[in-house]
N, C-alpha and C positions, 0 to 999 in steps of 0.2 A: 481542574475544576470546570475551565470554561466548555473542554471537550468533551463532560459530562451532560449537557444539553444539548451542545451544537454537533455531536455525529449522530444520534439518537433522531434530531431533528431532517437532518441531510437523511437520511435512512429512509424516514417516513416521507419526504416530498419525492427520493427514488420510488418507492413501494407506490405513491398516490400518480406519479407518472404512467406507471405499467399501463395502467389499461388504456389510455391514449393508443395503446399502440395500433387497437383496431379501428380507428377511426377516421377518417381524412385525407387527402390526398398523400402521395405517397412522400413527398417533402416533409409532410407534418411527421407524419411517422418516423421518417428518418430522424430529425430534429428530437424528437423525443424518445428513439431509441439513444443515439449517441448522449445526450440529459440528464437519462435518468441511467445509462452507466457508470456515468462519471459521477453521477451522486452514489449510485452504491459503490463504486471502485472505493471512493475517499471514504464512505464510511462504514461500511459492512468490515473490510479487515480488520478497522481501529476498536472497534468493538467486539470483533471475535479476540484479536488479539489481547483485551484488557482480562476481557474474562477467565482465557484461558493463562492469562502470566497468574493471575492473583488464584486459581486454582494449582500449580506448577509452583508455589512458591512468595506467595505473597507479593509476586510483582518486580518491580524494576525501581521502587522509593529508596532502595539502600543503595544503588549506584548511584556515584554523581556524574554530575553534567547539567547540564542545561535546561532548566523544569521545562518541558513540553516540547523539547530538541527532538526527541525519537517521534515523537504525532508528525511534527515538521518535515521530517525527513522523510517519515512514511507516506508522507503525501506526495512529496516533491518526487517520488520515486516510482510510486505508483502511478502518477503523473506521467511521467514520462514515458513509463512503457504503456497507458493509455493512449500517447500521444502517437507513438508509435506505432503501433495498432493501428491508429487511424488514419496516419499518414500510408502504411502500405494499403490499404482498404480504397482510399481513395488514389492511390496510383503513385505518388509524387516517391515514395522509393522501394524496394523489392521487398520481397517480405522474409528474403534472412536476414535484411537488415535489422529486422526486429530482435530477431535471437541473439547479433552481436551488442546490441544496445543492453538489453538484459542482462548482457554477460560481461561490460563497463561497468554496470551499476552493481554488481555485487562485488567486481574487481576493489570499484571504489570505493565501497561501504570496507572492504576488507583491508587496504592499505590504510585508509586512514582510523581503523579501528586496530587495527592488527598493536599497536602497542600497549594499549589500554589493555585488551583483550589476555594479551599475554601478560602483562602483569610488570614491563618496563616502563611506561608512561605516568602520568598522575595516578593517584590513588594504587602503586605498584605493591604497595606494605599491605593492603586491604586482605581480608580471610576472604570477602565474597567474591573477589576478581573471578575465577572462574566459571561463579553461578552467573554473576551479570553477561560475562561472556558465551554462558550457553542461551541465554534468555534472548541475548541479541541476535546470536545466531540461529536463535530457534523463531523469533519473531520476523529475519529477516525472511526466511524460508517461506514462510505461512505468507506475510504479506506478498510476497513477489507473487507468489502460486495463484493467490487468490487475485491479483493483479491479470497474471494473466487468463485467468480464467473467465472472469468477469468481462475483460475486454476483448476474450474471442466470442465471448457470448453478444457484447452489445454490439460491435463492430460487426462479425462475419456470421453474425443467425441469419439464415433468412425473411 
């Protein structure tokens, strides 16, 4: 519910950021490219992602878990590899470090899903275990891409 205003909203103050970007010394610019990435990084995927689960299948309401665990996690994830991005950009570590970071974060989403997913863990009796498991795999895909997309874009455009 509450993600039904607040990425929608994050959306719009990235989108009213953009055009800062011709303006100002070149600090300002900077400041408001890396801004307004990180506002669409967190909310452009959560919203592509919503639309397209409830086209795909009505969504991800019939798996359990955690009401608003996968937004969380998509943030925190996306996060990171925005973080990353921006740590190599500005120097402080190489920039394969990026691609191994990325490739933690899907390790991880995968070990600690990998039970659920296959259908040993809670909800292991469930008919939809495998639809949930392609939705997440299919969501984590989308989000990481559009992750780093986004943050080669804010980070290393010129």
């Amino acid at each position: 519910m509450k993600g039904e205003i607040f990425e929608p909203a994050l959306f719009a103050v990235g989108l009213a950021l953009l055009p800062l970007l011709c303006w100002g010394p070149a600090w300002i610019r900077v400041a408001v490219r890396v801004s307004a990435g990180y506002l669409l990084l967190l909310s452009l995927p959560s919203l592509l992602l919503k639309r397209l689960s409830k086209r795909l299948g009505g969504g991800l309401e019939s798996c359990s878990g955690l009401p608003g665990g996968g937004r969380l996690i998509g943030y925190a994830e996306r996060s990171l590899v925005y973080l990353a991005f921006l740590m190599a950009w500005l120097g402080f570590v190489a920039r394969d470090t990026v691609v191994q970071l990325i490739s933690y974060v899907i390790a991880g989403k995968a070990i600690f899903r990998f039970p659920v997913a296959s259908g040993k863990g809670q909800g292991g009796g469930r008919v939809d275990a495998r639809a949930c498991a392609e939705l997440y795999i299919f969501g984590t895909f989308v989000s990481l891409a559009l992750a780093v997309l986004i943050s080669m874009l804010a980070v290393w455009w010129p």
